[in-house]
C-alpha positions in Angstrom: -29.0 -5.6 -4.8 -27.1 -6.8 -1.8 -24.5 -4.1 -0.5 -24.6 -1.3 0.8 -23.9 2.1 -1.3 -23.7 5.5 0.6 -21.5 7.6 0.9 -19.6 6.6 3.8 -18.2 3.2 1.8 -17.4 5.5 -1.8 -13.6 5.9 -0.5 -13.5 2.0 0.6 -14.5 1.0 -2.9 -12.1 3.6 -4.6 -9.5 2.4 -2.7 -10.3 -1.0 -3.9 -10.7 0.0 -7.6 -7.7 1.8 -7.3 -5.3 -0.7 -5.6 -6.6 -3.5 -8.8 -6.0 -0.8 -11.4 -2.7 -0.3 -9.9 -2.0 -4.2 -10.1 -3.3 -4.5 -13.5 -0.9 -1.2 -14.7 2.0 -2.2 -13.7 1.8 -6.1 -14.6 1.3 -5.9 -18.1 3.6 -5.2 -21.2 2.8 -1.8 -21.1 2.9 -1.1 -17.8 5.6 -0.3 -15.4 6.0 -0.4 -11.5 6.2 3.0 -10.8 2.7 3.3 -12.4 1.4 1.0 -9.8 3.2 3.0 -7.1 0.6 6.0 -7.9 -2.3 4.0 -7.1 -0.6 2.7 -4.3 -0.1 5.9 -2.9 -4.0 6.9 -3.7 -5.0 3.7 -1.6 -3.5 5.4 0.9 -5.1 8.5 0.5 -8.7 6.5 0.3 -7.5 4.9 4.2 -6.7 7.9 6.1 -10.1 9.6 5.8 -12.5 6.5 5.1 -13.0 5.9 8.7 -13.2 9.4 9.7 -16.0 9.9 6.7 -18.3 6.7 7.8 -18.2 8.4 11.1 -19.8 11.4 10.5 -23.5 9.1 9.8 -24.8 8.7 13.0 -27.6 6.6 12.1 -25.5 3.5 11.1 -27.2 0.0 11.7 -25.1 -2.5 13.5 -24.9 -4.6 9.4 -23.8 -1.6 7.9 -20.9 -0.9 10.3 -20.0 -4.7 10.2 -20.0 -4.2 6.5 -17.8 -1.2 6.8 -15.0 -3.0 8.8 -15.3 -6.2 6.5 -15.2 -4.2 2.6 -12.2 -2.1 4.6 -10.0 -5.1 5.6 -10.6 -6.8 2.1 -9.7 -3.0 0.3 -6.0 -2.9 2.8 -5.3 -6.5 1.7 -5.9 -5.9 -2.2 -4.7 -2.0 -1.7 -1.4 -2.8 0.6 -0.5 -6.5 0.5 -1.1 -7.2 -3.1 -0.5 -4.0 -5.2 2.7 -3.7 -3.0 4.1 -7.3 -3.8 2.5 -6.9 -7.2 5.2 -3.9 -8.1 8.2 -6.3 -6.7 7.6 -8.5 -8.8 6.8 -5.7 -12.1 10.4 -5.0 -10.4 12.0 -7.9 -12.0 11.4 -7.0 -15.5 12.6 -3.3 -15.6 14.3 -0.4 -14.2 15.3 3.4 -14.4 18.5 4.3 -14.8 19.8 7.7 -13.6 21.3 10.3 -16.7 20.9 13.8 -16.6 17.9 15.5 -15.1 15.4 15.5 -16.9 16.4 12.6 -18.6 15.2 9.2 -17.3 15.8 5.5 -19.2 13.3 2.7 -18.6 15.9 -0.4 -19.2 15.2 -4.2 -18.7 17.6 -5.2 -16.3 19.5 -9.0 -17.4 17.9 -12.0 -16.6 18.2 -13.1 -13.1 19.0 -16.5 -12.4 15.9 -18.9 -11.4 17.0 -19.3 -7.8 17.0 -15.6 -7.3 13.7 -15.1 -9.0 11.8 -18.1 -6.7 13.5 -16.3 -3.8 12.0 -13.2 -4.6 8.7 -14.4 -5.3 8.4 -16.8 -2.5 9.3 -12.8 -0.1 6.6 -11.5 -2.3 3.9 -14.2 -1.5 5.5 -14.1 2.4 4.4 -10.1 2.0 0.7 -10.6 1.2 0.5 -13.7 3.7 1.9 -11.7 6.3 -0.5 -8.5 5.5 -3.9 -11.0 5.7 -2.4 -12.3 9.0 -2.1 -8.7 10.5 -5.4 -7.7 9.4 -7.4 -10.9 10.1 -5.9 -10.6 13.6 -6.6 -7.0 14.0 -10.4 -7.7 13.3 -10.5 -10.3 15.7 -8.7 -7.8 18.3 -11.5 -5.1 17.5 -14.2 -7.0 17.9 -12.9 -8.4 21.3 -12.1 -4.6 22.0 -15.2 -3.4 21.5 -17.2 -5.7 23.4 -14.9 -5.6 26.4 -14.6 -1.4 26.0 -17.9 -0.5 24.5 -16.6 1.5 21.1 -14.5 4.3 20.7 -11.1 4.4 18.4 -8.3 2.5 19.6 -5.0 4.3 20.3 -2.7 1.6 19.6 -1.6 -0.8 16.9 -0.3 -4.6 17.5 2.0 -4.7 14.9 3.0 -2.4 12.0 0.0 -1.5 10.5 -1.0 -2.6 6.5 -1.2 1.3 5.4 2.5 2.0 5.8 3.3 0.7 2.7 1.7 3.6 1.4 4.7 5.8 2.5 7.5 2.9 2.6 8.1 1.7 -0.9 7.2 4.8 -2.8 10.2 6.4 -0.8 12.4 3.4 -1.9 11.5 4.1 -5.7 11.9 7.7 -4.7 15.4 6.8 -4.0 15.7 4.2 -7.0 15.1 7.5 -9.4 18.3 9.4 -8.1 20.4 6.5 -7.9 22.2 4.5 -10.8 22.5 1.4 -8.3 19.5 -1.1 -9.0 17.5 -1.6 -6.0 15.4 -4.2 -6.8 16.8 -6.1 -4.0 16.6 -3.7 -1.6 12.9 -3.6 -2.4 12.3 -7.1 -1.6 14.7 -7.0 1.8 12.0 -4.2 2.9 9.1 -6.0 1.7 10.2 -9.3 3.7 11.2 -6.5 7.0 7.7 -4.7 6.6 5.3 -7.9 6.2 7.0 -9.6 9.5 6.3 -6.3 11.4 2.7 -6.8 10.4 2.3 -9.8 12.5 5.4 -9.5 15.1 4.2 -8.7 18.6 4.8 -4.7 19.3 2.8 -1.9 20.2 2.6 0.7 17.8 1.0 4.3 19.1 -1.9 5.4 16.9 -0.7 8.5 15.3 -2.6 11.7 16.0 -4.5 14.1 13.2 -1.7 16.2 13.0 0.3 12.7 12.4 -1.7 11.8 10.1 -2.0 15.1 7.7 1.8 14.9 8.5 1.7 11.5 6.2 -0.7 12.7 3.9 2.0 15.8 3.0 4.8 12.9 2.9 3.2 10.9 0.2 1.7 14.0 -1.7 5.5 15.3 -2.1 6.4 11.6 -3.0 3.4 11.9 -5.6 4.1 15.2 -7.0 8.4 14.1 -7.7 6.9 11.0 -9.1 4.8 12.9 -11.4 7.1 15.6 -12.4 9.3 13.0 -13.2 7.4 11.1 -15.5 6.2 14.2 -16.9 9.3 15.2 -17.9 11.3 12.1 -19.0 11.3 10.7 -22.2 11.3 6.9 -22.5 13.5 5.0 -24.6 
């Protein structure tokens, strides 16, 4: 069996069973976007400790860290460049509408006109174009890095790093709860800002480990609200 299958690939491969679970959720008639926003937000999860994990095995072959950067580029493109794009478009078909708390209605918002729904989808295939440029670049930059520098992590980012969607649009759905406005739109105006940072030329510091748990506390509120609420509404 071709592969490789210890335990410092197990959060690559949940992050990618995760991020198709979450497209699958919240694309079909039962589904709903905010259901895809939970596995988006576990994707994340999977990405801020996978790299730290493979690194505790000292004895990796040169394949199997090859193998490691390949499975992890194809998990950030499924995880955030499709799931994210995936929930726009799940956006289209319904919304929540703000009553009193506890009580939440999911409504199908009125058919939008064809222009507006080709515009929307042609930002949402711009989105997942724009996340395989950023990340088929930055493999290209590592490699070139690591020749040139001999290993090591790199401190800085060229361009706005895939994983951010992790904390980006669940905030923006965060928002969407507490608000009667629909903002649908405003989704897709951040998904079309966010996929050209990905490949637009700026330096972006590495954050640190307290950075990083500082994230991880972010979306773990986001995940808990998100929970409680659809714990406690009832849908219509």
């Amino acid at each position: 069996m071709i592969g490789f299958y210890d335990y410092t690939v197990v959060l690559t491969y949940l992050s990618l069973l995760s991020a198709t679970s979450g497209i699958m959720l919240c694309l079909n008639d039962i589904g709903h976007p905010y259901l895809g926003m939970f596995f988006l937000m576990f994707c994340g999860l999977c990405d801020a400790f996978d790299g730290k994990v493979a690194r505790t095995k000292k004895n990796r072959t040169e394949q199997m860290k090859q193998f490691g950067i390949q499975i992890d580029s194809l998990s950030d493109l499924v995880a955030f460049g499709v799931l994210p794009a995936c929930i726009g478009i799940a956006m289209l078909r319904s919304s929540i509408e703000f009553s009193i708390f506890p009580q939440f209605k999911f409504l199908h918002l009125e058919d939008k006109s064809t222009v507006i729904k080709v515009i929307l989808t042609i930002i949402a295939v711009f989105y997942s174009l724009a996340a395989m440029i950023r990340l088929a670049y930055f493999n290209v930059l590592e490699e070139e890095r690591q020749k040139t520098e001999g290993g090591g992590v790199n401190k800085t980012y060229v361009g706005l790093p895939v994983t951010s969607a992790a904390l980006v649009f669940p905030t923006i759905l965060l928002i969407h709860i507490f608000c009667s406005a629909d903002l649908t739109l405003l989704y897709f105006i951040f998904l079309f800002i966010v996929g050209y940072l990905f490949f637009a030329d700026i330096r972006i510091k590495k954050p640190t480990t307290r950075g990083v748990l500082i994230m991880i506390a972010i979306g773990t509120i986001e995940a808990l609200i998100l929970g409680f609420v659809f714990i406690v509404m009832k849908r219509q």
